[in-house]
LUMDREN-626843 format. One line per field, with one value per residue (C-alpha): residue number from 1; residue in one letter; x, y, z. Coordinates in steps of 0.001 Angstrom, whole numbers. Each point is the difference from the previous one (the first is absolute). Example, Ala and Ser with C-alpha at 12.3 -4.5 7.8 and 13.67 -1.06 7.14 Angstrom:
# residues 2
nr	(1 / 2)
rest	(A / S)
u	(12300 / 1370)
v	(-4500 / 3440)
w	(7800 / -660)
//
This chain:
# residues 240
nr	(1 / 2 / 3 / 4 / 5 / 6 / 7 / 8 / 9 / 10 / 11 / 12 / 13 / 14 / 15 / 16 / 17 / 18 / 19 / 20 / 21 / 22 / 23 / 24 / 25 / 26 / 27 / 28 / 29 / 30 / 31 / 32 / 33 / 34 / 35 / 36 / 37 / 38 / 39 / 40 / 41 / 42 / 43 / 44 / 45 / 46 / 47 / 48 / 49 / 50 / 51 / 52 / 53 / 54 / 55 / 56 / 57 / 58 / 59 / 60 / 61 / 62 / 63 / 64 / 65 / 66 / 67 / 68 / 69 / 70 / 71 / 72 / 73 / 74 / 75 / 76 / 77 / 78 / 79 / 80 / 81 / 82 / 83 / 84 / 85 / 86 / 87 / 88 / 89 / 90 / 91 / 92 / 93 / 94 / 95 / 96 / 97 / 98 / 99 / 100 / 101 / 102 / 103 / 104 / 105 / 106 / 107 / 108 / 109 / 110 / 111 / 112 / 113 / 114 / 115 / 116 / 117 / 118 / 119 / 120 / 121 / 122 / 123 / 124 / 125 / 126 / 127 / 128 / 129 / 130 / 131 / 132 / 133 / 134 / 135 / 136 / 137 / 138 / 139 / 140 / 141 / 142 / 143 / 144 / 145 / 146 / 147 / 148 / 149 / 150 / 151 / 152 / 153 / 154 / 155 / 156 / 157 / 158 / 159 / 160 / 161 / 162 / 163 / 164 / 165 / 166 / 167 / 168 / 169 / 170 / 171 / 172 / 173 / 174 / 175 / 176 / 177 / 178 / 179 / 180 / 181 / 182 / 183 / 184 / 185 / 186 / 187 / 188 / 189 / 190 / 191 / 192 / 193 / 194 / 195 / 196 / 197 / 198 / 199 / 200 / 201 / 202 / 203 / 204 / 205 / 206 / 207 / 208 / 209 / 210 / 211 / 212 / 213 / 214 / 215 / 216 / 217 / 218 / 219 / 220 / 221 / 222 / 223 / 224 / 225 / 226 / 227 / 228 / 229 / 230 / 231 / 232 / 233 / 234 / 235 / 236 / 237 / 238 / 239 / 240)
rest	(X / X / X / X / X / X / X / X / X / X / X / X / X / X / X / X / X / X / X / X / X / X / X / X / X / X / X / X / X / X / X / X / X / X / X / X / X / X / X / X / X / X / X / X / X / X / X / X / X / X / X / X / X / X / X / X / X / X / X / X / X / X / X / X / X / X / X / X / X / X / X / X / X / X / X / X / X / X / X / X / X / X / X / X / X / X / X / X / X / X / X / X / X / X / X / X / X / X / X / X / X / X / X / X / X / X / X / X / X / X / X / X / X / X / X / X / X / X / X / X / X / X / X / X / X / X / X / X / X / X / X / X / X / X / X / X / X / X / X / X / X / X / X / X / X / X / X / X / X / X / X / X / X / X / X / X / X / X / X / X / X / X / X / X / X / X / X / X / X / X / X / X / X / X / X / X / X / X / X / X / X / X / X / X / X / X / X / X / X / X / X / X / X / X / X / X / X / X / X / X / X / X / X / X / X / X / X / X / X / X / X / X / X / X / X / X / X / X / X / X / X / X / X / X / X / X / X / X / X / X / X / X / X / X / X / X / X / X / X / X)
u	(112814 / 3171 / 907 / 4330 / 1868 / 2991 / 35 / 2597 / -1097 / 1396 / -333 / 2639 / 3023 / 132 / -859 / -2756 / -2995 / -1589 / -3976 / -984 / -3174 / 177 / -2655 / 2605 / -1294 / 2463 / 1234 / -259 / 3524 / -1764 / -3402 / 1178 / -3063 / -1301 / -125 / -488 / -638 / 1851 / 3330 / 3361 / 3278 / 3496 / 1838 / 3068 / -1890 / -2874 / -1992 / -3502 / -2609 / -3886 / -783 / -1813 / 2547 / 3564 / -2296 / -2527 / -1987 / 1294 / -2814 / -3214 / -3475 / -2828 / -3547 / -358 / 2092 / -1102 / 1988 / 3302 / 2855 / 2087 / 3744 / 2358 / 3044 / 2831 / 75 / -3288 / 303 / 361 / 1594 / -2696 / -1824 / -2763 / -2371 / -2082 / -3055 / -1497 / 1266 / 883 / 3730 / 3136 / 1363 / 3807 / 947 / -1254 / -3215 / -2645 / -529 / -2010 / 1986 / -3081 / -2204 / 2563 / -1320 / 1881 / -262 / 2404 / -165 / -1580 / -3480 / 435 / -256 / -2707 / -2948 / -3239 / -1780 / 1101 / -2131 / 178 / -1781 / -3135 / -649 / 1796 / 1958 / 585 / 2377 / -1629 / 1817 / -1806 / -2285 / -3867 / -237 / 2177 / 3183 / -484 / 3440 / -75 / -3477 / 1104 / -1089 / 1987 / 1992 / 2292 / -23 / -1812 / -1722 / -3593 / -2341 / -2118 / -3230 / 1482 / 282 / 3404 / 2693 / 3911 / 2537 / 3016 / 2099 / -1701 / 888 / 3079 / 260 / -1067 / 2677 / 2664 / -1446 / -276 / 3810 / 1129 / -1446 / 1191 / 3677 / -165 / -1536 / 2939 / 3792 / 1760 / 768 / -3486 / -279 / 301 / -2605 / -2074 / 725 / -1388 / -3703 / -2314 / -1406 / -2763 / -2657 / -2041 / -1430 / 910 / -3355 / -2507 / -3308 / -3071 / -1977 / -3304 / -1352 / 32 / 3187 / -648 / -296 / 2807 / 2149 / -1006 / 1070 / 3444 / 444 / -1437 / 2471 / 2222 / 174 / -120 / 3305 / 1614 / -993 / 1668 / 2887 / 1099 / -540 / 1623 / 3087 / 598 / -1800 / -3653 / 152 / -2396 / 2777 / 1145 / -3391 / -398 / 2843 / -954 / -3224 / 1142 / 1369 / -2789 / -2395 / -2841)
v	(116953 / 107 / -3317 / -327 / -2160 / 23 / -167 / -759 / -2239 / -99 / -3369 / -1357 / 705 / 1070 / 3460 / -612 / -1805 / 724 / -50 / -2561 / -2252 / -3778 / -2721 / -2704 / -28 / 645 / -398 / 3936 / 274 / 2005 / -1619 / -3473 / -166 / -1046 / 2387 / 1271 / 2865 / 3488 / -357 / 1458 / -2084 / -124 / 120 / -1538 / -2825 / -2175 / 2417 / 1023 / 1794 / 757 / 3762 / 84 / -927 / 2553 / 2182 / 289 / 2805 / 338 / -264 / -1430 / -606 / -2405 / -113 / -3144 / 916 / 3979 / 329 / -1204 / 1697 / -2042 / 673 / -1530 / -1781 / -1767 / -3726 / -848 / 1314 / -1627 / -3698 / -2242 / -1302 / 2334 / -587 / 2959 / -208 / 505 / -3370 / -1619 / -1107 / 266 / 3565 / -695 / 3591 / 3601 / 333 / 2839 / -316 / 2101 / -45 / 1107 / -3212 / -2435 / -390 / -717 / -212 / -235 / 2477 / -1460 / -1052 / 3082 / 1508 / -2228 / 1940 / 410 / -885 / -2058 / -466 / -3472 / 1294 / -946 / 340 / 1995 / -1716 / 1764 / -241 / -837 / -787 / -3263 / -2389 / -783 / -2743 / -2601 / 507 / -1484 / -1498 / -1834 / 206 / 2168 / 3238 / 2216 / 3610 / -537 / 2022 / -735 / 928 / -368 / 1075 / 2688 / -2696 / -2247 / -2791 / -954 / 633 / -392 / 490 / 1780 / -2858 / -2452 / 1667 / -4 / -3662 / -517 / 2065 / -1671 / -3495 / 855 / 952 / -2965 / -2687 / 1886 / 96 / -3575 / -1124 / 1073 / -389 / 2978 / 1019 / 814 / 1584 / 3599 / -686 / -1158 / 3251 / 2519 / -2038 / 1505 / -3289 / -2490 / 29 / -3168 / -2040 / 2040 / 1781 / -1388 / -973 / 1772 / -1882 / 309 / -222 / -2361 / -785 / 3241 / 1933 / -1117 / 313 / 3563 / 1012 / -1300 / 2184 / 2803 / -919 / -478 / 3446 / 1411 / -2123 / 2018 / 3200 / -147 / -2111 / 2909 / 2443 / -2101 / -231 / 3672 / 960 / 174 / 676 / -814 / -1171 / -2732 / -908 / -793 / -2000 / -2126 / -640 / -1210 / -3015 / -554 / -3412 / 995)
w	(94579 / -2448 / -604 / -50 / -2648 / 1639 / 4339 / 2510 / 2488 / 3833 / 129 / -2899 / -866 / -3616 / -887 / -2160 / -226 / -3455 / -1094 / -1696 / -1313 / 394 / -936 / 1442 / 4019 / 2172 / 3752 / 1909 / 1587 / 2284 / 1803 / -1744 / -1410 / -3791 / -2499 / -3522 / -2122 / 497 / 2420 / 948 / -1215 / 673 / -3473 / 1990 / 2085 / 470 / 2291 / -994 / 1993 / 52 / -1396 / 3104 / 2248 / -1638 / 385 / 3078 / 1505 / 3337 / 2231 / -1410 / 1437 / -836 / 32 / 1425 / 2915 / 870 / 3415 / -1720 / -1217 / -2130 / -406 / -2880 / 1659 / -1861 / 2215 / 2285 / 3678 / 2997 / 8 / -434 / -2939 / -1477 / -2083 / -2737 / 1277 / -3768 / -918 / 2960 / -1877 / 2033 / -20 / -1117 / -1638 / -471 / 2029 / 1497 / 3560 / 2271 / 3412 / 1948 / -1643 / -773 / -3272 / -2990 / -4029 / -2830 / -2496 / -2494 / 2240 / 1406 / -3595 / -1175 / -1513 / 1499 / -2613 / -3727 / -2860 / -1751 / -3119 / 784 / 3586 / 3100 / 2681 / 3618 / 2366 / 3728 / 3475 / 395 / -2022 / 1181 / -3008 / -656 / -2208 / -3303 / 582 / 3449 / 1087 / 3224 / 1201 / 2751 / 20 / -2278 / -2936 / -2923 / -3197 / -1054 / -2734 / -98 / -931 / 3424 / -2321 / 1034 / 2620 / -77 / 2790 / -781 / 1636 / -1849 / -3410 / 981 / 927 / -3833 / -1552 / 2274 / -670 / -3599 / -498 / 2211 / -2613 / -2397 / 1357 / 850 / -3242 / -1922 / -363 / 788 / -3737 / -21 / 3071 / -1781 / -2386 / 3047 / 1632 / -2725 / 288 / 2088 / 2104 / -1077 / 2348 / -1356 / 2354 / 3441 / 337 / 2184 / -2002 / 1287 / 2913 / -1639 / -3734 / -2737 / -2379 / -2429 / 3314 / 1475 / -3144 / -262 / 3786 / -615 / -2941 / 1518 / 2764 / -2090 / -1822 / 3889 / 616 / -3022 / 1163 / 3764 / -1027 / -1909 / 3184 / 2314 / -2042 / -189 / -3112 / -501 / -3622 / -2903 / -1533 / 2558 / 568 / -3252 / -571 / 3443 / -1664 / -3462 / 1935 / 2090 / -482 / -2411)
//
């Protein structure tokens, strides 16, 4: 698909939203969720959104849900809080939602890939976890990632709960002449993984960086750009 550097978007009211590559995350003016990577900016404003988001597919389908039809709308529908069932977050901006289901996902779970490759090892995407999540210890049918040798599991939300705890200590660590600075750093996740139940201290060090390296990997999917190039920045300022 030919990728636009210059789009006009229904949504805003300046003619232009222009291409561009950013390792400073951002906010999505459209789902309101975090992002990074490739976006479309306003040169006249402070309006950003996901790739994913100026430009959806229409109507998309997943394999996880086979009898649903998913449809891209601008606001959620109805008049009660929903929630994407990918993540389980509150659903606030641009969404998918199957009208016959009731399901719903933002764009960016519903664009997460099947499978990523942390250098060493595969991790795929499944519906629910059988093991426990390396980060919380729980199971259930929210989404998740795991590796290919069943090592380790993450959720989706619960990657997500890093990256927004991460940038939270990091905004409140600092005065707000820093806060810039802050912004172009691609969170620390020391000390927010789970160690392994089982194992001695060597054993246990090596799950969390294995871990670890798995965090870097779907961090960079989630926030709109699963890129060897993001991932490899997240990982440069993960623990060692």
């Amino acid at each position: 698909m030919k990728i636009e550097k210059e789009i006009c978007h229904p949504t805003h009211s300046h003619p232009k939203l222009k291409l561009e590559y950013s390792e400073i995350p951002f906010n999505c003016d459209g789902c309101k969720e975090a992002g990074i990577g490739f976006k479309y900016k306003c040169m006249q404003c402070e309006f950003d959104l996901h790739k994913v988001c100026a430009v959806p597919s229409p109507i998309i389908t997943h394999p996880f849900y086979k009898k649903c039809e998913f449809r891209f709308h601008y606001r959620p529908p109805g008049t009660t809080l929903r929630l994407c069932d990918a993540c389980g977050n509150d659903v606030l901006g641009f969404v998918y939602h199957c009208s016959r289901c009731g399901f719903d996902l933002h764009p960016c779970c519903a664009n997460l890939p099947q499978v990523l490759n942390d250098g060493e090892k595969n991790l795929y995407l499944c519906h629910k976890l059988s093991s426990p999540c390396f980060r919380c210890g729980g199971k259930g049918s929210r989404w998740s990632y795991k590796s290919s040798c069943k090592s380790y599991n993450l959720h989706v939300s619960c990657v997500k709960e890093l990256l927004l705890e991460s940038w939270q200590a990091m905004y409140l660590s600092v005065d707000k002449n820093k806060v810039r600075e802050i912004q172009s750093q691609i969170p620390h996740l020391k000390g927010t993984l789970q160690k392994h139940p089982n194992g001695r201290d060597s054993k246990v060090k090596k799950y969390s960086e294995i871990a670890g390296t798995a965090v870097n990997i779907i961090v960079s999917a989630l926030l709109g750009d699963p890129t060897a190039i993001i991932a490899a920045a997240v990982k440069g300022l993960m623990p060692k």
